[in-house]
Structures are given as structure tokens and as C-alpha cells.
N, C-alpha and C positions, 0 to 999 in steps of 0.2 A: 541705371544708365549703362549703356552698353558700348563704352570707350574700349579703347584698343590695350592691351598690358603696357604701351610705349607709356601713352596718357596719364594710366595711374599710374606709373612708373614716376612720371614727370612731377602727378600732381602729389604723390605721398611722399616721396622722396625730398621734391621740395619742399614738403611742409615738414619734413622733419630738421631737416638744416636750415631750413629759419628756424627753427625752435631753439636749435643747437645754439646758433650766429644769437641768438637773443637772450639767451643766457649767459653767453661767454661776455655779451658785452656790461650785463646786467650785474657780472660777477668779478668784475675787472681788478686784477690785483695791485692792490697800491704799496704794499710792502716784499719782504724778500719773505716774511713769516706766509704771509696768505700766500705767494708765488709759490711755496716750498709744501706748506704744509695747511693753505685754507685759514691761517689763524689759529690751527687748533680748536676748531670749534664748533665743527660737524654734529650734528644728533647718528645716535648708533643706528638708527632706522637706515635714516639717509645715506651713511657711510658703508653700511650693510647693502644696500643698494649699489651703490659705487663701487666699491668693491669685487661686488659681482659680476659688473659690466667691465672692471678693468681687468679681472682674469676670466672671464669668459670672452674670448677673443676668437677671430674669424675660424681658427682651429677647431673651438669647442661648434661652432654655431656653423659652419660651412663643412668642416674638411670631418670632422671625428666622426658622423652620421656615415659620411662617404665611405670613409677609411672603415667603420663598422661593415657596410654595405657589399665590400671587397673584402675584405678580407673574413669575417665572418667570427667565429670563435673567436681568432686570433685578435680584433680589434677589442678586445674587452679591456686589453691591458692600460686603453687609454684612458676606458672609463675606469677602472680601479686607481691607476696611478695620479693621474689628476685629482681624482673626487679623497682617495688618501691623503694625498699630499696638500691638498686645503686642510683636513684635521690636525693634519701633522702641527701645519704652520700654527694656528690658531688655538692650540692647546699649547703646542711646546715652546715660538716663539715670539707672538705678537706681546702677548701682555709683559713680557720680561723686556724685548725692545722698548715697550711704549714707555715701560717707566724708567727705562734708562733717557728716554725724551731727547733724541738726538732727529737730526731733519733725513738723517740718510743713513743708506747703510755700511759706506764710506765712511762716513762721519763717525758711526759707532767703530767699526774696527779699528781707524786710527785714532782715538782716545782709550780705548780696552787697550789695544797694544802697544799707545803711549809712542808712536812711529809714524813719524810722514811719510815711511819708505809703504808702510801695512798700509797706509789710504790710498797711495799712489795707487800699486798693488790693486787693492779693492776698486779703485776710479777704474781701471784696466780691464778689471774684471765685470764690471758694471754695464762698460761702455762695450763689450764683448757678446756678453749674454740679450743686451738690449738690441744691439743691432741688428744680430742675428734672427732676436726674437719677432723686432720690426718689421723686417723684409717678409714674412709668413703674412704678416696685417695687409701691406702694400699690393702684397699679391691679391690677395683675396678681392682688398676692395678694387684691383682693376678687375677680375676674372668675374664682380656683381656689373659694374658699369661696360665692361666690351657687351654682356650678353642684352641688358636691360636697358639702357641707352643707346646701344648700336653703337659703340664706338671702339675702336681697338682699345687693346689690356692697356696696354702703356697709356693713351689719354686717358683713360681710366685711372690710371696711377696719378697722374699728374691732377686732375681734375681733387681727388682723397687728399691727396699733397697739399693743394689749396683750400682745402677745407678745416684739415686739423691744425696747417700752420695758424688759420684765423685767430680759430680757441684756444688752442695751447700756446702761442707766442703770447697772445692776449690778456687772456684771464690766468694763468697757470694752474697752481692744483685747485685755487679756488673755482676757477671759471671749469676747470676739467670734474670738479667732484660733482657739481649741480649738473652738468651738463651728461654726465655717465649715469647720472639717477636717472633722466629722460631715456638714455639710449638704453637701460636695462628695460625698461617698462618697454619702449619699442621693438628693442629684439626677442623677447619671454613672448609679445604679443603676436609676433610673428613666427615664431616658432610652435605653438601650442594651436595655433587658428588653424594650419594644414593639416599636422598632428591630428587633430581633433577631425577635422575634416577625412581624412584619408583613412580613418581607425572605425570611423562611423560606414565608410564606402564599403572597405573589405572585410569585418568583422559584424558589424553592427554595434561594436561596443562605444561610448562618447571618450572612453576614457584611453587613451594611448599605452599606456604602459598595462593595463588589463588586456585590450585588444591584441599587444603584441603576443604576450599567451593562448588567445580567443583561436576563434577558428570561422574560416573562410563560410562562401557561399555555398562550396562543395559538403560540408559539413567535417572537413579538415581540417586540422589545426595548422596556423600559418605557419609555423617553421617547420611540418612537415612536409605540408606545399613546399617550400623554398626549397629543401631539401632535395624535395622529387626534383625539381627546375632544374639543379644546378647539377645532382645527375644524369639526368637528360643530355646537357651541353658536354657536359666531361669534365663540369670540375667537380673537386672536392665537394662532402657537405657542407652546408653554411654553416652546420652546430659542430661541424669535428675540427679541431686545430692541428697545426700545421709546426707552430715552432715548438722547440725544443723547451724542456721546464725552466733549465736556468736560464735561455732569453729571457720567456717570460716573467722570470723573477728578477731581473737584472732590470729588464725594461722599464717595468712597475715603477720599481725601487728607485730608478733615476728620474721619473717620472713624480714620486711622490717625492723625494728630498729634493727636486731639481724646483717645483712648487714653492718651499719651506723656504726655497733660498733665492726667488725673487723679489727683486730689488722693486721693483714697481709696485707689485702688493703689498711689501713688506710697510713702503711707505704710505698705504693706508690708514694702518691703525698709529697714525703720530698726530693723525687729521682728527682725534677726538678729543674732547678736553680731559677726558681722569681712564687712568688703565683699569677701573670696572669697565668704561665706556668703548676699550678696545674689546676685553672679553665681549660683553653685550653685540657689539656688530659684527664680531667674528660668529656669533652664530646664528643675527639676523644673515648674517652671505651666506653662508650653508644651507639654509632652508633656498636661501632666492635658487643658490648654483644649482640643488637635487633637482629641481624641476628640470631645469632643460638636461639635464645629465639622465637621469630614468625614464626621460622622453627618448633621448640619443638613438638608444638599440631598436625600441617600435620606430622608429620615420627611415631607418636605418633595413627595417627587413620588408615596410612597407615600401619604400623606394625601389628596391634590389627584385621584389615582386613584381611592381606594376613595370618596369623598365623590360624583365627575361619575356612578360607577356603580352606586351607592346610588342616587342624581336619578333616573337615566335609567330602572334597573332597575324603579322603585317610583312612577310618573310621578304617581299620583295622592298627596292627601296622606292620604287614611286609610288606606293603605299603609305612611306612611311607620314606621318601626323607632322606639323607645322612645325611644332617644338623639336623635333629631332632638325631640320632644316636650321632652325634660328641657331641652335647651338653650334652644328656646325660651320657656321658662317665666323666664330667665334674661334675656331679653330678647338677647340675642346672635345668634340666628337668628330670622328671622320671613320669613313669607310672607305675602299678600294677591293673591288669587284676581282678576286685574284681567279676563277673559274669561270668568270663571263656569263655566270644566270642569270646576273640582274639580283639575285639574292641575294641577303645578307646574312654570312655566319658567323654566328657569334659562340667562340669556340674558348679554351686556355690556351694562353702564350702571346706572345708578340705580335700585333698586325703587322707593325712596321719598326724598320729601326732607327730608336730613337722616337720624340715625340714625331708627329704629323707634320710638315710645312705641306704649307698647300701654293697652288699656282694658281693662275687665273681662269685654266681652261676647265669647261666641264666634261664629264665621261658621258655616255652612249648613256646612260640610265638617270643623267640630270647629275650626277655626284659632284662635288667638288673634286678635284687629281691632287694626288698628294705628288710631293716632289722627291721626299728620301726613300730610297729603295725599300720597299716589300720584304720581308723576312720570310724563307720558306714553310714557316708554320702556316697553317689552312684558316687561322682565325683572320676575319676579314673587319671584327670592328676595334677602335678605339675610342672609350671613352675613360675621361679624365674626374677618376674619385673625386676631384672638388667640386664638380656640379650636380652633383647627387640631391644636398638638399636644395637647392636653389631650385637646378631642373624638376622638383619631385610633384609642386603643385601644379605643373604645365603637361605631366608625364599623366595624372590622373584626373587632368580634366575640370581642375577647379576652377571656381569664376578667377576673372579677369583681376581682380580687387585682390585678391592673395594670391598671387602671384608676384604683382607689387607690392605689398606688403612684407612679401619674404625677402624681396630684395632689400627693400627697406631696413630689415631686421640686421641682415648681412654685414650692411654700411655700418650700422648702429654698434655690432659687435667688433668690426675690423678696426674703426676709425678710437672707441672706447681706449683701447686696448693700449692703439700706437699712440693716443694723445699721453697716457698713465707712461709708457716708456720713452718719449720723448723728452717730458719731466724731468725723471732719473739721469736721462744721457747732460740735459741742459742743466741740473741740478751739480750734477757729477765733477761739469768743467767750473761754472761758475762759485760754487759753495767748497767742494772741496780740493778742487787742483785752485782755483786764483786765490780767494775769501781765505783759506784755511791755510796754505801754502806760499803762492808767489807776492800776494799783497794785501797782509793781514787788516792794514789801515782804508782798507777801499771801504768809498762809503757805502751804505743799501740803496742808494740810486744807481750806481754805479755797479756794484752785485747785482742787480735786477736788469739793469740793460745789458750785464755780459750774460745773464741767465737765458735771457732772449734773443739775442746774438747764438747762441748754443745750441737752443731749440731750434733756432730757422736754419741754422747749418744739417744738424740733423732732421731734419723733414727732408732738405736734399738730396743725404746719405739716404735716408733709409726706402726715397723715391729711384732712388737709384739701384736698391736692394732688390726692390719689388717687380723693377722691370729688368732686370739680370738676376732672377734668383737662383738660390742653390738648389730648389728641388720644389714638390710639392706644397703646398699652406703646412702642411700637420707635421710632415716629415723635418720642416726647416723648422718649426716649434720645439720638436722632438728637439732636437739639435740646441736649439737653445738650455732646455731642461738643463740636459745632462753636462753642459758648461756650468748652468747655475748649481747643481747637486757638488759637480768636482772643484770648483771652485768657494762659494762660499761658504754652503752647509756648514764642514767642519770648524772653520773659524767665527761662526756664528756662536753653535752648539754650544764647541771647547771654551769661547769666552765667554758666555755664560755660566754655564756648568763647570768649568775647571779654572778654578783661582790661578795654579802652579800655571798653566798656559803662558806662553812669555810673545813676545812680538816676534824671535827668531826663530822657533814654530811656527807660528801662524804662515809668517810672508814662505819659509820654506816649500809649509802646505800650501799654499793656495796657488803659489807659483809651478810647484811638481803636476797636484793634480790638473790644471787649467793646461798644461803645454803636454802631459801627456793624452790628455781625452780629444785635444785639436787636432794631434799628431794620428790618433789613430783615427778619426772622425774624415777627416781630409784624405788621408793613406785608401781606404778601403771606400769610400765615397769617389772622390776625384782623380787618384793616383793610380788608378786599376787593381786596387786587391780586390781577391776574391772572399768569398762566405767561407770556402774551404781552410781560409787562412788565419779567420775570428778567433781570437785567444779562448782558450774553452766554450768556445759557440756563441760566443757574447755577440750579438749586433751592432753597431754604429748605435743606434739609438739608444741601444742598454750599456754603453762602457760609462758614462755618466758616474752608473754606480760605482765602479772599480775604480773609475778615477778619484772618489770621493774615499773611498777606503785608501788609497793610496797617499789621495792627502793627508786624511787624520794619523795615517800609522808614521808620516814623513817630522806632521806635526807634534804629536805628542814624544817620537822617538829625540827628535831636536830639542825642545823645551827639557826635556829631561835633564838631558846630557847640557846645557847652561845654565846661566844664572834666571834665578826665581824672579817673574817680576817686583817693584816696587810696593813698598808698602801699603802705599795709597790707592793703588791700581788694585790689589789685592780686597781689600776693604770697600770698595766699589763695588765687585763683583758681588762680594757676600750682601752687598747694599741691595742690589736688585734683583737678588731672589729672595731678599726678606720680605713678607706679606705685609707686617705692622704698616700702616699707615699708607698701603699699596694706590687706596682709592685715592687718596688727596694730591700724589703726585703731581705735579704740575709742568708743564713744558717751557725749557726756559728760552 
């Protein structure tokens, strides 16, 4: 059949949201246990799967390839710190959660710390990290729907909006567990189908991740090509980096603890019945996440290829192919003719300043007119790292049918994601600020309808996120981490790991590191600092770490200096690193 991309757009998209909508209704939660936690009673295959679709989010699946694609060496840090920071979690702190068998990660702090002040505290931090987290989802799935539906970002957001409040208000983690097992197999499906497709074009290899070592039709190796391309143009190598060691190790670092101390994954392994059965799906999810993670850097230097030789091949723009048009109709790519050839150069630095606004008129060569003034730098294109992989099966020419299908995949990873952190947010108000807090005697019908009261307010917020975000998909994920690394990590770890720990350590920590990491996060983001002025060279993206050091040294130095927690609270901790009897645990 030889439909249009709108078509399969129309037809696979829709058939994956009915899929979604028939699950959620199939999976309908009738308690506050199945809303919270499924029942406890997920298989590790199944939750392994889940899992994987709820931390593989529009970031991993849209923006990390891009973010590779751009930046080159230097984007490695996302795949190291992410693909770390899943082992970190699932050696050091799933199976010690699951048998401590609380519904949230609020719920655990403020029992270990034996304090409604440390839950509060932790609801704070939860609802911090999430929302943050959120808005990167929102973005994404409007930035899959403005290009593949023809509709602007924002109905794009709003249309997402409508679709997770269905499942997630609906079914909760029950309706959200079955229904992220379908969205893993759609988006791995779509991710691997171009992959594979695009690795066989320019290598001849089937396999992606061997292709990306392989070598071209020139009888070059691809990341020498790329290399030659990108000095050609004047930028850097692709293979040489650019940031300083300690970013890169700061980065990592927030990246991988910032993982460990997600409150959405975390609430994963509570969905199995026995804590073998959290170990067991923590390393079916690691097997599912390696694939599209060792796929990431091949689609990532094949995209960044076919894209500099599209430019270069087709230098003028009414030359340029269909798909450079469609996108920028989406406002994601734009050019502006600053020499008057009709050319397009695609050079280092700023086309313009600030992103693009466009206006209605077009230029002497068909372009779209940008509206914010031109930047004296000579580089005449922008294009926006989040359409890398989306744009990449349209950039090399693949049939019509995986094109939509990658979009498909997109939705599948964006929506995953923000349904798993909606959860948490609606979890956060109704279990642990009302249920646990302002009205212990509320009944579980009444906990379940403020649960989804919670959820539909956050679908709002975080449609509101999406369409005012703070930055790129990846960068505002980033952002998320490194609140989750500076804020919970250490009161995690410490309570697990260290008896002496006391509640006024913890909230100390969690409170210093969380208002210092936003402080500087917002300062050198929003407030006009410069790079020149990064505390030993640290990044925005990388203080995460420092913050998290800052809170463990805030926290253990406080705990010291008071009193030891209680007896029982003691005896607890040494409960749940004791092995004896690990597998029988049970959730109460």
C-alpha cells in the first residue's frame, strides 16, 4: 500500500491507543493496593518489561540519540550515567525497598524516620522531581504529534494529556503496568526497525550496534566519515570531547544516583509479589533497557551522517527533500538566507537568537521568515536535537510505514513514562499527605477517588509543563536526575545502610541538598550566570552530584551530633538487610 506517512501515522498510532484505552479498561483498579501497586502481583517478565518502558522515556527514545548526534563524544555521559544508574538502583536498592514492602518512597522515609515532617519533606521532593521530570514527556509527545499529525506542539500536548489521563486516572499502576508492557514492545519495535534499516543502507551490516563500527560504501569507517563531515563544516570531531573530566564525572554521577533515587521506578519493584521476584525483574529490565541503549550511539552517528549529507548534497534550499519542509512547518528546523545564495550553510554557532519564531511570510527561495533577529554568526541552519530520531527514517528515505511506526514508538516511550510519574505525583497527595497525614480514618474509596482527583490535577500541571518548558526533552530530564540524586539518594542509602541515621539528618539532608541544587540549577539556567562562574566547572546538569554529597555530609554530620533513633526503628533497619527469609516477604 502506498499511503501517505499522515495515513500510517493515523492508522498505527491509532491502533496503538486503542490497544493502550483496552487495557486500561480491562485493567481497571478496584482497590487503593492495585491503584498503588497492581496488587502486588505482577510476574518479573512482565514487570521487567514495565519497568523498562517506564524509565525509558521520550529522553532515552527521542532526545538521547539527538543529544548523542550533537554533541558527539561528549553525549556518552547520558548513556553511561543512565545505563549505571539502572544497576546502581537494582543491585543496591530495589530488593532492600521491596522487602521493607511500603507503597511509596515517601511512605518508606517517613516510617525509617518515624516523622510526618521526613514524608512531607520526601511528598515535596517527589512532587519536585516528578514534575520536572514530566514536562521533558509532554514536550516530546507534542514535538511526535505537531510533526506527524500536522498539528501545533501544544495540541499535540493536549491531545497526550487526553490520552494518559484516560489510563492513568482509570486503571492506576494496575491499568499503567499491562499497559507499558504493550508500549515497551511498541517502542524497542520502532526503534530497532530504522536502526536495522539505516545500518543495512550505510554499512551493510543488519546489526546496529556492529554497523556503527563498520564502514561505509566508501570503504571508510563511519565515524571516520563523520569525523571528515564535521571538519569540513568547522566543527569539532564527532569522536573528540569537548567538556572538562570533572563535568563529565559529575554529570555521570547525577545521572546514575539521580536513576537510583527515582521515585517512579523505584515504585516498580513493590508491583511483585516476593523480593527474589524484584531481583528477577530488575534484570529482566536491564537486558530489555541494553537494547535501545547500545542501539542509541549507531542511529545517533547514522542520523548526524545522513542529515551533514542531505546539506551538503542539496546545498541550495529549493532542492531541499519534503521532509526538511514538513519539519519545518513544525517550527523545529528553519533556515534564514543571511548571504542571499539561496544556499544553505550549515556552519558552528547560533543561527539565530534564541529558538526560531516564524511568521507567515515566505523568502524569495520559498523559506519560511523567521521573526527574532539573526545572530552575526555565518551559520544559516537550525535544527532542534529532539527531531534527530523521529526525523531520521524520513532523512534516509525509508518506506512510509516506519516512519509511522517511529512516531508511534515515540508516543509509546513519552506517554510510559508520564503515566509511571503521574502515579507517584497522585500517589504522593492521596497516600501520603491525606491517608497517612491529614485523615488517617479515610476510607479506600475515598483514598482512591482523592488518588484520581491527584492524577487529573497533574496531567494538567504537567500539560502545562510541556507546553512552557524549561528547555529541551533531555536537558529538562537532566534536571530532573540531579534533584532526584540531591534529594533522595542519601536518605535512601543512609536508611538503609545506617541504623544510627536519625529523622533530623535525614529532613536536614534532603532539605539542604534539594534548595541548593534548584538554587544553582535556576541561577545559571534562568537568572543569567554564566559557565565561567560553575563552581569548579560543574554544569547545571552535573551539580545533582554535589548536591547529593552536600546532603549526605549535612545528614550524617546532624544525626551524629543528636539523639540515636529508637529502638524499634533500629531493629527494622537491621530487619531489611537481613537475607534469612528475604524470598517470603510479603507486602502488607
Amino acid at each position: 500500500m502506498n499511503l501517505s506517512v499522515q495515513t500510517w501515522t493515523y492508522l498505527i498510532v491509532g491502533a496503538t491507543f486503542a490497544l493502550y484505552i483496552f487495557i486500561a479498561i480491562r485493567s481497571r483498579a478496584g482497590s487503593t493496593k492495585e491503584f498503588y501497586v497492581a496488587g502486588g502481583g505482577v510476574p518479573p517478565l512482565a514487570n521487567g518489561m514495565a519497568t523498562a518502558a517506564d524509565w525509558m522515556s521520550a529522553a532515552s527514545f527521542i532526545s538521547m540519540a539527538g543529544l548523542i548526534s550533537f554533541m558527539g563524544y561528549d553525549g556518552a555521559v547520558y548513556l553511561m550515567g543512565w545505563t549505571g544508574g539502572y544497576v546502581l538502583l537494582a543491585l543496591l536498592l530495589a530488593p532492600y525497598l521491596r522487602k521493607f514492602g511500603k507503597f511509596t518512597v515517601p511512605d518508606f522515609i517517613g516510617d525509617r524516620y518515624y516523622s510526618d515532617v521526613a514524608r512531607t519533606v520526601a511528598v515535596i521532593c517527589a512532587l519536585f522531581v516528578s514534575f520536572t521530570y514530566v514536562a521533558g514527556q509532554m514536550r516530546g509527545v507534542g514535538v511526535v504529534f505537531s510533526r506527524f499529525l500536522e498539528v501545533p506542539i501544544n495540541w499535540g500536548i493536549i491531545i497526550g494529556m487526553g490520552i494518559v489521563f484516560f489510563y492513568a486516572v482509570l486503571g492506576g499502576m494496575k491499568g499503567i503496568t499491562y499497559t507499558q508492557v504493550a508500549q515497551y514492545c511498541v517502542l524497542i519495535f520502532a526503534f530497532m526497525v530504522p536502526a536495522i534499516y539505516i545500518s543495512i543502507q550505510l554499512t551493510g551490516n543488519p546489526i546496529p550496534q556492529l554497523g556503527f563500527g563498520g564502514t561505509v560504501a566508501e570503504g571508510v569507517p563511519l565515524l571516520d566519515k563523520l569525523d571528515g563531515l564535521h571538519k569540513e563544516l568547522g566543527f569539532a570531531a564527532y569522536t573528540d570531547g569537548s567538556k572538562s573530566t570533572i563535568d563529565v564525572f559529575f554529570i555521570t554521577a547525577a545521572l546514575m544516583i539521580g536513576t537510583a533515587g527515582l521515585p517512579h521506578v523505584i515504585v516498580r519493584f513493590f508491583t511483585v509479589p516476593k523480593v527474589k521476584d524484584a531481583r528477577i525483574s530488575a534484570g529482566y529490565a536491564l537486558v530489555f533497557i541494553a537494547i535501545l541503549y547500545t542501539t542509541a550511539p549507531a542511529i545517533a552517528a547514522f542520523a548526524r551522517t545522513n542529515l551533514i549529507t542531505t546539506i551538503e548534497d542539496k546545498k541550495e534550499y529549493k532542492a531541499m527533500p519534503e521532509w526538511f519542509k514538513k519539519w519545518e512547518n513544525t517550527g523545529l528546523i528553519a533556515w534564514t538566507d543571511k548571504n542571499n545564495d539561496g544556499q544553505i550553510q550549515y556552519l558552528p554557532g547560533k543561527p539565530f537568537k534564541g529558538k526560531p519564531k516564524f511568521n507567515t511570510q515566505k523568502g524569495k527561495s520559498g523559506e519560511r521568515l523567521v521573526t527574532n533577529e539573526a545572530t552575526a554568526n555565518k551559520n544559516e541552519l537550525y535544527i532542534d536535537r529532539d527531531i534527530m530520531v523521529l526525523a531520521n527514517p524520513e532523512i534516509a528515505r525509508l518506506p512510509n510505514w516506519v516512519i509511522a511506526l517511529v512516531a508511534a514508538g515515540g508516543l509509546a516511550a513519552a506517554l510510559s513514562t508520564a503515566a509511571g510519574l503521574l502515579l507517584v505525583i497522585s500517589t504522593s497527595v492521596s497516600h501520603d499527605l491525606i491517608k497517612k497525614q491529614i485523615n488517617p480514618n479515610i476510607s479506600e474509596r475515598g483514598e482512591l477517588l482523592y488518588a484520581r482527583i491527584a492524577a487529573a490535577v497533574a496531567v494538567v500541571v504537567a500539560g502545562l509543563f510541556g507546553i512552557y518548558p524549561p528547555g529541551f526533552v533531555a536537558q529538562v530530564v537532566a534536571f530532573a536526575f540531579g534533584l532526584a540524586a540531591a534529594s533522595f539518594f542519601p536518605a535512601i542509602v543512609l536508611g538503609i545502610f545506617d541504623k544510627r541515621m536519625n529523622k533530623q539528618g535525614a529532613i536536614a539532608g534532603m532539605v539542604v541538598g534539594l534548595l541548593f541544587t534548584i538554587a544553582y540549577i535556576v541561577y545559571f539556567k534562568f537568572l543569567g550566570g554564566t559557565a565561567a562562574g560553575w563552581w569548579f566547572g560543574i554544569s547545571p546538569e552535573g551539580i545533582g552530584t554535589l548536591g547529593m554529597l552536600i546532603n549526605a555530609g549535612v545528614a550524617l554530620a546532624v544525626s551524629r551530633n543528636t539523639e540515636a533513633p529508637p529502638k524499634n526503628v533500629q531493629n527494622m533497619v537491621e530487619q531489611i538487610r537481613f537475607p534469612r527469609g528475604a524470598g517470603d516477604a510479603q507486602q502488607h
